[in-house]
C-alpha positions, 0 to 999 in steps of 0.5 A: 634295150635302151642300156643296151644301146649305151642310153638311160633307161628313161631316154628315149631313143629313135632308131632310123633303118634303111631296109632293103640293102641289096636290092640294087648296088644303087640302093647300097651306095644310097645306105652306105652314103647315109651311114657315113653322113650319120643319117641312119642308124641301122640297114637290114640286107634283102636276102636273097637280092641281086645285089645283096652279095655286093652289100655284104661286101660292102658292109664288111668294109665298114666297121660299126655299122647295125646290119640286120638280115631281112629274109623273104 
């Protein structure tokens, strides 16, 4: 995984994800801020959520961004 990921095979590596974008629009601005401020390096988007819609929007905005789907 790690060559995957553009690191060494001995490298270690810490993945840092936001889970539960959706949830509020709150929440999405909150992991989108992190995004932009290199603080996480991955999100999974809560579907279904309120504000999942509106995160999905989000995300096509940005480009680069590691979203996962976290299915309930």
């Amino acid at each position: 995984m790690n060559q995957e990921l553009g690191f060494c095979p001995t490298d270690r590596v810490v993945i840092i994800n936001a889970d539960d974008l959706g949830v509020t629009r709150s929440t999405n601005q909150a992991i989108m801020q992190m995004f932009q401020n290199n603080a996480i390096t991955s999100t999974s988007i809560l579907v279904p959520a309120d504000a999942a819609q509106d995160a999905a929007l989000q995300c096509t905005k940005e480009k680069a961004m590691n979203v996962g789907i976290h299915i309930t």
